[in-house]
N, C-alpha and C positions, 0 to 999 in steps of 0.2 A: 528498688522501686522503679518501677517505668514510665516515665514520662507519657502522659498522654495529648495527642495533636491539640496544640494550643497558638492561633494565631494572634492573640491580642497584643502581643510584644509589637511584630509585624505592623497592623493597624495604626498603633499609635507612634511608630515611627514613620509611618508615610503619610501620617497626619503633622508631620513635622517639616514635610517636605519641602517645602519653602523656605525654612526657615536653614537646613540644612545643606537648600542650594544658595542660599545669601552669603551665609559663610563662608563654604568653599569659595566663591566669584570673588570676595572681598578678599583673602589670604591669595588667589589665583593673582590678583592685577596688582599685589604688591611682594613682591617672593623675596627673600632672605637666604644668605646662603651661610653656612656652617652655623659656629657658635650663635652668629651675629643677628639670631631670630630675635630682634627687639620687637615689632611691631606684632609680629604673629604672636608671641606670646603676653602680650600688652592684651590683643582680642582679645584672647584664651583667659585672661586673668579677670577682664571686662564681666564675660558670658557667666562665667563660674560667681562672681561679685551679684551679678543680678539672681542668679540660681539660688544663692546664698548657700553656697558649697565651700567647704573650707579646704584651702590650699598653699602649699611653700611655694613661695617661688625663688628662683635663681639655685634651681636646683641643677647639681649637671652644668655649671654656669648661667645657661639661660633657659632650663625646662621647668615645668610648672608640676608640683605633685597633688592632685587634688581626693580628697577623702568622700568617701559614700559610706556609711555602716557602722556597723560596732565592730570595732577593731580587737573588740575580746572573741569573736567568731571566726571561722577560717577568712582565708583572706585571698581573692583574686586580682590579679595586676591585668589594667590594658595599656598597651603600648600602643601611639601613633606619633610617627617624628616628622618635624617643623619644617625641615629646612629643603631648599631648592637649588637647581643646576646652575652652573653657569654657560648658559645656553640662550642664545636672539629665540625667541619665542615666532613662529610662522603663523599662528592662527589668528586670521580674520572674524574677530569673536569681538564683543563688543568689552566683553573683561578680560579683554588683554592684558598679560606685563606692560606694568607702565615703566619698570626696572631696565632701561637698554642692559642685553646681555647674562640677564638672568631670569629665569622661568623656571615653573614648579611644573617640570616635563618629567617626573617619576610620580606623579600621583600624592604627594606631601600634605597638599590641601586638602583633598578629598577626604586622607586621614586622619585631619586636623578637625576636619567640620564631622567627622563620623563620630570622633568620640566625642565633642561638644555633644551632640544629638543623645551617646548612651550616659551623658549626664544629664540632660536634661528627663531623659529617661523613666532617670532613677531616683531621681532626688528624693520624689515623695513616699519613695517604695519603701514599704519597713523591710529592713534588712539584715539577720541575725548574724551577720557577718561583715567583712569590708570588701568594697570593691575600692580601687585605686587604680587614679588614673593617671597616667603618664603621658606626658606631653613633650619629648626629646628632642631636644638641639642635634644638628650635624649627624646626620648617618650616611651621608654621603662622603664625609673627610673626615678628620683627627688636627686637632691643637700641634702645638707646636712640642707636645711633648707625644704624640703618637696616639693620643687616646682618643676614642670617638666620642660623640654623645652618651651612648649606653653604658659606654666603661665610667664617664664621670659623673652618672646619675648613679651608678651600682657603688661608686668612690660615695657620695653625697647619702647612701641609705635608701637610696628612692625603691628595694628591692626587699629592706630588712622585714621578716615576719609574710612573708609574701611565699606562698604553698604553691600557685596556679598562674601561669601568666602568657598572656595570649593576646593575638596580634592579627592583623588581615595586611595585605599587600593590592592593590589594585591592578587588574591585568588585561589590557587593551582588546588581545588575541583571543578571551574568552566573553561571548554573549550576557547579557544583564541576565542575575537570575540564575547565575549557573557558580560553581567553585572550584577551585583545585587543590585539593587536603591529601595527602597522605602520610601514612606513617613513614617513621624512620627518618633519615637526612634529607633535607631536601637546598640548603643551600649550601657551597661550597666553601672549606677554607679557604683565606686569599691572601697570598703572601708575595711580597716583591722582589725585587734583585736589581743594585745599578753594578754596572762591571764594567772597569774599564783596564783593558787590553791596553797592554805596553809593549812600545817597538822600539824603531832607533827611524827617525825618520831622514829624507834626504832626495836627491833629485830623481824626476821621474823617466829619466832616460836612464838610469845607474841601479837598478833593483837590486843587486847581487852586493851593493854595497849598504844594504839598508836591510833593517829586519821589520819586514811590512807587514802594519798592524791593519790594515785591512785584508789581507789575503788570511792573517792569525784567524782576525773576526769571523772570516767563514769557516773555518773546521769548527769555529768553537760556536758559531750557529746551528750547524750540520750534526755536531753535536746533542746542543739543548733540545732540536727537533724531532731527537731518536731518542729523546727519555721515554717518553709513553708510550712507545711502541716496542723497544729493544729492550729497556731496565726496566720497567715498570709491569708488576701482572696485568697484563691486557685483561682480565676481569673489574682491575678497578680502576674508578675515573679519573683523571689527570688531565692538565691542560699547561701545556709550558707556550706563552705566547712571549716573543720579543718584540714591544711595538714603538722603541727609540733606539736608531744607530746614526752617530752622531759623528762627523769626523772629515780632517781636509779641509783648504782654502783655495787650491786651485788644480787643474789638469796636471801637470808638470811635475809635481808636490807631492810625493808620500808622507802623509805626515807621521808625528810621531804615536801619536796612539787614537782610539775607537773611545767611543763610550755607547754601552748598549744597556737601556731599560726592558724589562720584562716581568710578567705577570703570572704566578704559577698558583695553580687550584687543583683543590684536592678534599675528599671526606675521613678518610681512615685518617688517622694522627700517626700510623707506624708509616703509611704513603707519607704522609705530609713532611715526615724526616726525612725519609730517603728522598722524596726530592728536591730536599736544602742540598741534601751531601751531593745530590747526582748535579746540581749547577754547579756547585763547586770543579770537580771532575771535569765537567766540562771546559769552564775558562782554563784549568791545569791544563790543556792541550799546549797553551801557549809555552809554558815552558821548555818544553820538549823540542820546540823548534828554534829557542833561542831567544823568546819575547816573555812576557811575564803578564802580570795581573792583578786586579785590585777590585773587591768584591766584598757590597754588603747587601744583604741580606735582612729584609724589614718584616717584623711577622706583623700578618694583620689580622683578620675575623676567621674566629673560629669558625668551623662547619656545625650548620644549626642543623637540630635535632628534632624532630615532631613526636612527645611522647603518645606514642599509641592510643593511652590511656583519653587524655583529653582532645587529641584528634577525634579519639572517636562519639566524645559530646559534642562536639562543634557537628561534625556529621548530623548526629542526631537533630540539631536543633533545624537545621539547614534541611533534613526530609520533613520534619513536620510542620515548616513554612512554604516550603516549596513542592514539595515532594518528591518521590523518587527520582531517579535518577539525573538528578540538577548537582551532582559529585562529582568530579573527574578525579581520580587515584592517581593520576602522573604529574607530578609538581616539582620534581627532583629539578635543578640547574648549575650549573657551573657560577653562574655568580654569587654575589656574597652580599652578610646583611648581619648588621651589628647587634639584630634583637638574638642572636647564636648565643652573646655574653650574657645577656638576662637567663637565657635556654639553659647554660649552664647551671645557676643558680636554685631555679623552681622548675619544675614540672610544665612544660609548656608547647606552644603551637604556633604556627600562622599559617593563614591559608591564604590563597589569590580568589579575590574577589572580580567574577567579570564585570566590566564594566563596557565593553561595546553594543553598540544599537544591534538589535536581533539583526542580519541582513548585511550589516553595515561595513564599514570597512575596519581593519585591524590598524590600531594606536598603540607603535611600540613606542614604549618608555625608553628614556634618553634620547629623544628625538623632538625638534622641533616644531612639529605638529601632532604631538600626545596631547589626548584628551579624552574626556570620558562620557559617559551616558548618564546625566546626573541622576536618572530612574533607580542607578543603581544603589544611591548614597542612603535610602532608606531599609535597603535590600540587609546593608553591610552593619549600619549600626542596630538594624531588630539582633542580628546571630549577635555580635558581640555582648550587646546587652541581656540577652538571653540566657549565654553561655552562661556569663557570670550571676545573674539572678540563681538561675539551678545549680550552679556549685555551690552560693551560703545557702541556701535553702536546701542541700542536700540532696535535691529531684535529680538523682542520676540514673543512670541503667548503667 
């Protein structure tokens, strides 16, 4: 059945407009970072209590899981996570961080008041199926046991009986009103490496008598640097960055050994192995000349996947609120994003929502003066609330 052009979702989300810019400014001037979203999810718990929406909390440790529907019908999951950088915030706004050192400079808030908005939505909607909504701690870091928000809400069931599950990203560089969907992968797997390069260290007039871990360090940077372009099918994407070399106390002083961080991203999973094995390989240079090495290797978020299928209702919902051509099909990037682990599990999506003034200047995320066009926060929770109304209700094409 095909969907015919319906704006009322639309309407009554921009009739919310206010109330959806209070929330974001309220979560903006107080941000939380990892686990530690007390206060974001106290709101969250607040809004959903007045709503009288039924919800777990201390899901995921500190995510909130809230129920829409009949849970004997299919079932849609949205995802919007809580937590914020640690970053001095630069914006002369009047809802500043009041947090020295910490700001919601990735868009957190915006996601946090968008789905408040598609509950408030829905609440009174009869719904032959469940919508659920997710509310996740930390997707910016991982606990002390490596697992992000997403992993310990997927740990807590916040995922069980969940067919459909989809998600938005807010994005500085694209115009209010506008999207970036496409199929196939679109964020990157993200995996680390610390390495640290062994010498024999000693005086810096005497080299010949020392095995110097900093001259090791560069064949075996020189190295990492020629994976994507020498090892790797130049048709697929890779990224090997080093961006911690650590080493030495003074001029005179070769010390005894480097320590180098580094960040490698990748989509294919048979890449993603070969480029564990090719860092390896790499620091092996050292041996060869006499130094050695010590090398781990952290796996982190998988490469998320956009299934076709529900991409292309989200599309759909997005031409018949906006119209044609308000879709950008290029959304691929090298970085990474923990809603990959839910991606896993169900059938799902997310797409970058613009959020800059038509005209205006581009607000990139992780940066100090990120911020959005709050015109857009009604833009983001009609489509999400929409998707999911026409997946239990069936209205697909």
């Amino acid at each position: 059945m095909t969907t015919q052009r319906n704006v009322s979702t639309l309407a009554a989300a921009q009739q919310l407009g206010d109330q959806l810019v209070a929330w974001r400014r309220s979560i903006h001037m107080h941000p939380e970072l990892g686990f530690e979203v007390f206060q974001t999810a106290e709101l969250v718990a607040g809004v959903l209590t007045k709503l009288d929406i039924p919800f777990d909390a201390n899901v995921g440790k500190t995510g909130i899981v809230a129920y829409l529907g009949d849970a004997a019908g299919p079932t849609i999951a949205i995802r919007a996570d809580m937590d914020a950088l640690p970053i001095q915030e630069e914006n002369d706004i009047s809802y500043a961080s009041t947090v020295p050192g910490v700001m919601h400079a990735c868009g957190h808030d915006a996601h946090v008041a968008m789905l408040l908005g598609v509950a408030a939505l829905l609440k009174d909607q009869p719904l032959p199926g469940q919508v659920r909504l997710l509310f996740q701690p930390s997707e910016e870091g991982a606990d002390e046991e490596n697992l992000s928000g997403a992993q310990r809400m997927i740990s807590d069931n916040a995922l069980e009986g969940v067919e459909v599950v989809i998600a938005q990203h807010v994005d500085g560089t694209l115009d209010t009103g506008h999207i970036r969907l496409q199929d196939g992968f679109t964020w990157a797997a993200v995996d680390s490496f610390n390495g640290h390069v062994i010498g024999q260290g000693g005086h810096g007039a005497y080299p010949h008598q020392t095995v110097d871990p900093i001259w090791l360090s560069s064949l075996v940077l020189n190295a990492l640097y020629a994976i994507p372009s020498r090892r790797v099918d130049p048709l697929q994407s890779t990224v090997v960055t080093v961006g911690v070399i650590k080493s030495g106390t003074a001029n005179n002083i070769i010390p005894g050994s480097v320590d180098m961080q580094g960040t490698l991203r990748s989509y294919d999973d048979a890449v993603r192995e070969q480029l564990i094995q090719e860092v390896e390989n790499a620091f092996a240079v050292t041996r060869a000349l006499g130094g050695d090495f010590q090398l781990d290797i952290r796996r982190g978020y998988p490469a998320a996947y956009n299934h076709p299928q529900v991409a292309g209702w989200i599309r759909l919902v997005v031409e018949d609120f906006l119209g044609t051509g308000r879709v950008n099909l290029k959304q691929s990037t090298m970085g990474g994003e923990d809603f990959a682990y839910m991606m896993k599990l169900a059938k799902g999506a997310m797409f970058r929502l613009g959020v800059r003034e038509p005209g205006g200047m581009s607000r990139h995320l992780h940066t100090p003066t990120f911020n959005i066009d709050e015109k857009a926060l009604p833009v983001g929770t009609a489509i999400l609330a929409e998707t999911a109304l026409r997946y239990v209700h069936r209205r697909l094409a």
